[in-house]
N, C-alpha and C positions, 0 to 999 in steps of 0.2 A: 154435344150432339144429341139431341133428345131421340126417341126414337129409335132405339138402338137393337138390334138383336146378334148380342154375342155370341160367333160360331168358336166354340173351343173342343169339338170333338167332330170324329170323322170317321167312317165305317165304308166300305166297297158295296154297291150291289149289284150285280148286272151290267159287269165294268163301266161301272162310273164311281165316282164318288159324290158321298152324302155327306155331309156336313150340318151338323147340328149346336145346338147349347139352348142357352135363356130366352123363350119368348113366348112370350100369351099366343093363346089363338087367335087369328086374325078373321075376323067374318068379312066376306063380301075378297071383290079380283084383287091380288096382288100383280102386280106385271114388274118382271125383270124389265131395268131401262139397258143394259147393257153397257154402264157407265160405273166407273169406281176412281177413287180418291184413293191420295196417301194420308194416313196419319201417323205423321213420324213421331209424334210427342210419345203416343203412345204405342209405338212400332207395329202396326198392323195395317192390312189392307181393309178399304173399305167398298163393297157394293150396294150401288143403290137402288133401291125397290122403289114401287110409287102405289101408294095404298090410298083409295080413298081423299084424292086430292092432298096430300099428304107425302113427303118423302121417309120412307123407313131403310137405316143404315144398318147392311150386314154387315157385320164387322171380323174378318180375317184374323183371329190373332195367331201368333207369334206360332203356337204350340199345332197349328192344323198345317203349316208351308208347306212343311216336306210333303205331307202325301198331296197338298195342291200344286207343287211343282211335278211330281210324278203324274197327275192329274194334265198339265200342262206340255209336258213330254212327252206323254203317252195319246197324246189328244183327246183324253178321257172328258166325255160331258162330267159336267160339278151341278151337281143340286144340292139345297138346302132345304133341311126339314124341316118347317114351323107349324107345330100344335100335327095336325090329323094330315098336313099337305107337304108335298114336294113342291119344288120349283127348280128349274132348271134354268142357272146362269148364262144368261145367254151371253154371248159377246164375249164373256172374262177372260179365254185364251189368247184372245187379240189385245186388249185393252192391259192385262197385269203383264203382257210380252213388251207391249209399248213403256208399260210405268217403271217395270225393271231395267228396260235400254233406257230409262233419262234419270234413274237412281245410280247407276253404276259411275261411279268417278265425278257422282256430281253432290260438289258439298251445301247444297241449299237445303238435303234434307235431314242431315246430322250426318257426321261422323257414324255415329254407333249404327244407326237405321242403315246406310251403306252397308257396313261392314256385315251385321244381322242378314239383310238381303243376300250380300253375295255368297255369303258361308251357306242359307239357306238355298237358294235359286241359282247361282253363276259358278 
């Protein structure tokens, strides 16, 4: 998945959550699509951004859930920091509420990614 910007840390501010890690500055609009993928190989969620004709993949991993499930529980807006900007995920409470009702007891996305999920989120 090219294009990737790893979120592996997470901070409160102004009850919300931020969500940060690896990624260049990006110049010019990034727009929240309000759409995210699983990637069970490598156990994370994934949201997608559209930069410049171009789709760029936030990538959830393992180590940020919990406070995104408190995030999700709390109805807490999630934005992600990248380079000098915010953005705020739009849709993600609806969409990773949807991804986790069709992960839960369903073996097409591994064993372990279930199990990961529900110990995290259920």
């Amino acid at each position: 998945m090219p294009n990737r910007i790893e979120l592996t840390e997470s901070s409160m501010k102004d009850n919300a959550l931020i969500l940060s890690g690896s990624a260049a500055e990006l110049e010019g609009e990034i727009k929240a699509t309000g759409q995210m993928l699983v990637d069970s190989d490598n156990f994370a969620f994934v949201y997608v951004l559209e930069y410049k004709q171009a789709f760029y993949y936030a990538i959830l991993q393992e180590q940020v859930w919990p406070q995104v499930n408190n995030a999700l529980e709390s109805d807490m807006p999630v934005y992600i920091s990248i380079g000098s900007r915010t953005i705020e995920l739009t849709g993600i409470h609806e969409e990773l509420s949807y991804l986790l009702g069709n992960i839960k007891d369903n073996a097409n996305y591994g064993e372990e990614m279930e199990k990961k999920v529900i110990d995290a989120f259920l």
